[in-house]
C-alpha positions as CSV (number, residue, x, y, z in Angstrom):
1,X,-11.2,-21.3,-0.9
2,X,-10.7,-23.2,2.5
3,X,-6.5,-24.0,2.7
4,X,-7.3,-27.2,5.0
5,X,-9.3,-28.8,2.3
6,X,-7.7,-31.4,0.1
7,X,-7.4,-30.1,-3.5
8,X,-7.9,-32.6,-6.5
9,X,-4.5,-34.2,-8.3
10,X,-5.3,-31.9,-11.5
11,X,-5.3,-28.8,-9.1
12,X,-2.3,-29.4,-7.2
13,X,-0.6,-30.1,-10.5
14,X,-1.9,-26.9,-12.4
15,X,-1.1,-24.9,-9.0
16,X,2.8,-26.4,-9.6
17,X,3.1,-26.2,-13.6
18,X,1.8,-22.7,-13.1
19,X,4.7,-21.4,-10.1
20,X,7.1,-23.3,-11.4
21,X,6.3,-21.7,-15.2
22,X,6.6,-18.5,-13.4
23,X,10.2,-18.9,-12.2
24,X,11.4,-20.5,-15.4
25,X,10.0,-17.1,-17.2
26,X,11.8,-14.7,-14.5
27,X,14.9,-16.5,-13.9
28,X,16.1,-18.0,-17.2
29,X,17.2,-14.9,-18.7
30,X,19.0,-13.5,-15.7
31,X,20.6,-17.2,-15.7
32,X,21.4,-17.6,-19.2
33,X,23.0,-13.5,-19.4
34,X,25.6,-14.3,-16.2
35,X,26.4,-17.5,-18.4
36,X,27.5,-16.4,-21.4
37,X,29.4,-13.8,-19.0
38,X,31.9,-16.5,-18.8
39,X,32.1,-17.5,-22.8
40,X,35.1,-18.2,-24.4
41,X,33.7,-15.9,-27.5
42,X,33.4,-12.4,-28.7
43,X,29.9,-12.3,-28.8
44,X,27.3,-13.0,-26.0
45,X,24.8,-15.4,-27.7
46,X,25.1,-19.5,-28.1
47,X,27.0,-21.7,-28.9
48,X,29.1,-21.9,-25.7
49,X,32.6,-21.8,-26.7
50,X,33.9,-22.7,-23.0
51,X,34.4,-20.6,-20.1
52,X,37.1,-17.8,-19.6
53,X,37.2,-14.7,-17.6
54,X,38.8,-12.4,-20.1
55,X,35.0,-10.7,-20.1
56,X,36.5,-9.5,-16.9
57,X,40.0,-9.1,-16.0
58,X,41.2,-8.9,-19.8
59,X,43.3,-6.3,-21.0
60,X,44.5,-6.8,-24.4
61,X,44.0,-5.3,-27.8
62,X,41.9,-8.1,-29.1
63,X,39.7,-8.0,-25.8
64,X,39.0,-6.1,-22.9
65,X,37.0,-7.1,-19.7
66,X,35.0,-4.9,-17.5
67,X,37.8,-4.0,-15.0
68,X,40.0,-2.0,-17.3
69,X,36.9,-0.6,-20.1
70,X,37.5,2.8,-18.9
71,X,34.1,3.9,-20.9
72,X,31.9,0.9,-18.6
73,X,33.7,2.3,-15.8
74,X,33.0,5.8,-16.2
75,X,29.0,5.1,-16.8
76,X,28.5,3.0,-13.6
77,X,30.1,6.2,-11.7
78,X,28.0,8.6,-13.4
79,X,24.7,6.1,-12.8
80,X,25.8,5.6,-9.3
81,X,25.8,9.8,-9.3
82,X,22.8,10.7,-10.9
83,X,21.1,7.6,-8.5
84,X,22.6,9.5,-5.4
85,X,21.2,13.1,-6.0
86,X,17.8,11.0,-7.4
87,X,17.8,9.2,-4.2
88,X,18.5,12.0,-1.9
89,X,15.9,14.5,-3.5
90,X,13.3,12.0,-3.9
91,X,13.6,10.9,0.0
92,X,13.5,14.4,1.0
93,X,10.8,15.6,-0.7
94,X,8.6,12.6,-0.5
95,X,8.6,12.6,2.9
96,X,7.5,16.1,3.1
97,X,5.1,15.5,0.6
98,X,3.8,12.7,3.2
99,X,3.8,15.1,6.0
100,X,1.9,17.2,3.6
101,X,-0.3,14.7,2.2
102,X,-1.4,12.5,5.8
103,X,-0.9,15.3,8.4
104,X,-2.8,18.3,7.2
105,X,-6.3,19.3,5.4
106,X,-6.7,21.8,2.7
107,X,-8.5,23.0,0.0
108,X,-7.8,20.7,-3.0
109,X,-6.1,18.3,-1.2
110,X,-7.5,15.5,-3.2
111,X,-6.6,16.7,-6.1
112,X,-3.2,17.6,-5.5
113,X,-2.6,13.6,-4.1
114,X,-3.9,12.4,-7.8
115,X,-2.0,14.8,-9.8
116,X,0.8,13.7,-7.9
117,X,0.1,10.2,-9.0
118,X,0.3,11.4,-12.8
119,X,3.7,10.4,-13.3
120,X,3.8,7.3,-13.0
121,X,1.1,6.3,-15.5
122,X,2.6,8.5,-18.1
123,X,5.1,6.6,-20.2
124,X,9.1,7.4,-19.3
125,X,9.0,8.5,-23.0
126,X,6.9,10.9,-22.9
127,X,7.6,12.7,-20.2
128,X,11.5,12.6,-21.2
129,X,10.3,15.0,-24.2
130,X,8.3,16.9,-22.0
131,X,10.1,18.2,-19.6
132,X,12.9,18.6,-22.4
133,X,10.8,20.4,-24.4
134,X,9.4,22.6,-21.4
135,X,13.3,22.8,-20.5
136,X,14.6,24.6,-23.6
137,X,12.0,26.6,-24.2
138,X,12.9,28.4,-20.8
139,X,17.0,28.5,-21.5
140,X,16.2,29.4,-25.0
141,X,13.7,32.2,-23.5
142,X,16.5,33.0,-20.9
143,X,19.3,33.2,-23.6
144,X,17.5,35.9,-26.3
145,X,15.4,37.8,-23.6
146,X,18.2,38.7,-20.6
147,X,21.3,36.9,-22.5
148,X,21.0,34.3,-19.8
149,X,23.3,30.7,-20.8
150,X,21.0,28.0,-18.3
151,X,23.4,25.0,-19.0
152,X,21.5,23.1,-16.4
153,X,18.2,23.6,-18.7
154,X,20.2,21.9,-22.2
155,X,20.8,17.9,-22.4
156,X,23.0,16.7,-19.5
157,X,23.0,15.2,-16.4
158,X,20.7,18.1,-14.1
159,X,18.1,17.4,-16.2
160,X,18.5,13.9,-16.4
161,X,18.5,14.0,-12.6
162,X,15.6,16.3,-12.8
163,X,13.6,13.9,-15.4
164,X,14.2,10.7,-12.6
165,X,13.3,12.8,-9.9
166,X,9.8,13.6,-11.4
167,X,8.1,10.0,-11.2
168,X,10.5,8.2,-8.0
169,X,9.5,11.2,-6.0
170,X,6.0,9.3,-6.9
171,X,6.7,6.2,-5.3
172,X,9.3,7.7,-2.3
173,X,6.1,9.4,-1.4
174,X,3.8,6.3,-1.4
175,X,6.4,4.1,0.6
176,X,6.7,6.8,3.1
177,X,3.0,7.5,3.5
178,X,1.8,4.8,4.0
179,X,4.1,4.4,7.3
180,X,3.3,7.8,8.3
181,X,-0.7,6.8,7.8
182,X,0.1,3.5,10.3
183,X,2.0,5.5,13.1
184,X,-0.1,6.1,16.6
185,X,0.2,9.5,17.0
186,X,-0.9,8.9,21.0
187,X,3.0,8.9,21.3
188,X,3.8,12.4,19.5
189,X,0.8,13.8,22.1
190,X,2.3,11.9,24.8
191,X,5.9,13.8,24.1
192,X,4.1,17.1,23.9
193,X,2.2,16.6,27.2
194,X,6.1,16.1,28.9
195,X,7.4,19.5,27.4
196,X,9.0,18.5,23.9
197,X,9.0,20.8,21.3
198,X,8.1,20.0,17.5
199,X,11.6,19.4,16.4
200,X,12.3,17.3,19.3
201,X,9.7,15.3,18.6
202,X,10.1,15.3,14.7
203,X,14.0,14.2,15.6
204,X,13.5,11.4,18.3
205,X,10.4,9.9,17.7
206,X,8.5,11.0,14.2
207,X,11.4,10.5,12.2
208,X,13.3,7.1,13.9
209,X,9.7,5.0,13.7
210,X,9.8,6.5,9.5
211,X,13.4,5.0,9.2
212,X,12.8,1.9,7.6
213,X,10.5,3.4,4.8
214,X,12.7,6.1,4.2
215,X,15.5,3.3,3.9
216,X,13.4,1.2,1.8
217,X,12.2,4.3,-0.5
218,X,15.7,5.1,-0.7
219,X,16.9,1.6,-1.7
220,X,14.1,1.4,-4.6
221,X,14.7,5.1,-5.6
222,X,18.5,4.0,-6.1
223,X,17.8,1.1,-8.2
224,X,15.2,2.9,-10.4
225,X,17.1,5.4,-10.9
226,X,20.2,3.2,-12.0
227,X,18.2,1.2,-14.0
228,X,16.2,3.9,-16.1
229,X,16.7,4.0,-19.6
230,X,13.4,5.8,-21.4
231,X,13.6,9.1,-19.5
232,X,17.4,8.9,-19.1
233,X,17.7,8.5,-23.1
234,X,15.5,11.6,-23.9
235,X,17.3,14.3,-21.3
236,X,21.3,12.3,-21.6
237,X,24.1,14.8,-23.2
238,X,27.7,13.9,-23.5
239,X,27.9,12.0,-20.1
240,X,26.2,9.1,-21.0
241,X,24.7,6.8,-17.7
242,X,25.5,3.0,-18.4
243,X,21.8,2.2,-19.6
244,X,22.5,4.3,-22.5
245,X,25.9,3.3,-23.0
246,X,24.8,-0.4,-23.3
247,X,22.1,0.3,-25.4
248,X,24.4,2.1,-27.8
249,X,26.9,-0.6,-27.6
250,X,24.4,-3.2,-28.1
251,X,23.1,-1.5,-31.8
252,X,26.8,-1.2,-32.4
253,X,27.5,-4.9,-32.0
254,X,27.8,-6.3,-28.4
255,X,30.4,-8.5,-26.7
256,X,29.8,-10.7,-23.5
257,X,31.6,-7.4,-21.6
258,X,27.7,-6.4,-21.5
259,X,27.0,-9.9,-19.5
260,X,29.5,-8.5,-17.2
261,X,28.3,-5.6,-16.7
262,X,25.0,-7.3,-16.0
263,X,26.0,-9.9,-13.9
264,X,27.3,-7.3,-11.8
265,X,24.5,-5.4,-11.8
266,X,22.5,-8.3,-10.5
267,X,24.8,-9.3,-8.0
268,X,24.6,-6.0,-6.4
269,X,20.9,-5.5,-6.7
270,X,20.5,-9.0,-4.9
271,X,23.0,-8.0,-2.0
272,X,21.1,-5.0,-1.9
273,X,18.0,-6.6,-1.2
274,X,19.4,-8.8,1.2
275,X,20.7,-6.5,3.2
276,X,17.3,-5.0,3.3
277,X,15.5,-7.7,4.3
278,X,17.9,-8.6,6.8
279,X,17.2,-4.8,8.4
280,X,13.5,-5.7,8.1
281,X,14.0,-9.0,10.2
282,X,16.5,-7.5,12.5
283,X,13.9,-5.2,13.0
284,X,11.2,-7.2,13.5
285,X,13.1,-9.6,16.0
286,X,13.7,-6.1,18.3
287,X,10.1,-5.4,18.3
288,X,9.2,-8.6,19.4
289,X,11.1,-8.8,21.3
């Protein structure tokens, strides 16, 4: 309980085992999927054949590497463009829904914050089928009632984007909130006292201290959203976002074009967080400074 105290041999050992177990369990997969990225065989399990990059830059009839798979291609652009509309609805709103949430008092107001909490204890499966559900029964409704033809309600990306947005609005709210709850609002009333008006003060001080959780909620909106599979795979139509695509390739029979795929993935989710938390230190050094 008290850091300065010496801690036995078996406790210092147990406290080591157990870290270092840790790491092995997180990292070992990540390490052992960019590996066989490199394998000099057309499938992505052992034995190790020896390294080639034909996973990559190949572009013959017997292999062909990530850079000219025109179907991997096309899935990272249509991830990427569901993640951006995701990303920018889930900023937008959550941060109203903060506003809403830490700046005003209601009737119900409790109970609105839980509820809004629901998604993300309800499994991604589930409320895939939901809101499908929910979604045909209004174009079918539409359709036979006023001869109505909602595309945007049937299987396809809107939805999809739709299905994202319900539970990463969830935690774009939280990440916001919970800067909004920390900020001294002695400097809003300060601005007021000198003749600002509410946008001005929204614009140049509200908003720029909100910044970096806006950036941060938008950073982890983009990633979920990229990443999603369960909720992706219920709502998907013909445009299929690469989580789907590799899981269908995968049943199919997978080569180490998937490891890739991956590797890249996880390259750019790692400079992604770098680059965040160099924004976070940068920040930090101004303040302090």
């Amino acid at each position: 309980m008290i850091p300065s105290l010496p801690r036995p041999p078996l406790q210092r050992f147990g406290l080591g085992a157990f870290v270092a177990a840790f790491f092995v369990f997180l990292f070992v997969p990540l390490v052992v999927v960019a590996v066989f990225a490199f394998n000099n065989a057309d499938y992505p399990t052992p034995p190790w054949m020896g390294v080639t990059f034909d996973w990559f830059t190949a572009n013959t009839d017997a292999r062909t590497g990530l850079l000219f798979d025109a179907e991997l291609l096309q899935a990272i652009g249509v991830s990427a463009w569901v993640a951006v509309w995701v990303t920018l609805l889930s900023v937008g709103v959550g941060t109203c829904n903060a506003f809403l949430l830490e700046r005003f008092e209601f009737p119900g107001k409790s109970a609105i914050a839980l509820l809004s909490m629901v998604p993300l204890v309800i499994p991604g499966v589930i409320l895939g089928i939901s809101i499908l559900a929910f979604a045909s029964r209004i174009a079918n409704f539409a359709d036979e009632t006023w001869g109505l033809e909602l595309d945007f309600l049937r299987p396809g990306l809107p939805l999809v984007i739709l299905g994202q947005f319900c539970y990463i609005v969830t935690i774009a709210t939280l990440t916001v909130s919970a800067s909004l709850r920390r900020f001294d609002r002695t400097l809003e009333e300060a601005a007021y006292n000198l003749g600002a008006s509410r946008l001005a003060v929204l614009w140049t001080i509200t908003l720029p201290y909100l910044r970096p959780s806006m950036i941060g909620a938008a950073a982890m909106a983009f990633l979920m959203s990229f990443e999603n599979f369960n909720t992706t795979l219920m709502l998907v139509g013909s445009d299929a976002p690469l989580t789907v695509l590799m899981y269908g390739r995968m049943r199919e029979g997978a080569t180490p074009v998937l490891n890739a795929v991956s590797l890249f993935l996880m390259i750019a989710s790692a400079l992604l967080a770098v680059l965040m938390l160099w924004r976070s230190g940068a920040r930090a050094s101004t303040e302090s400074a």
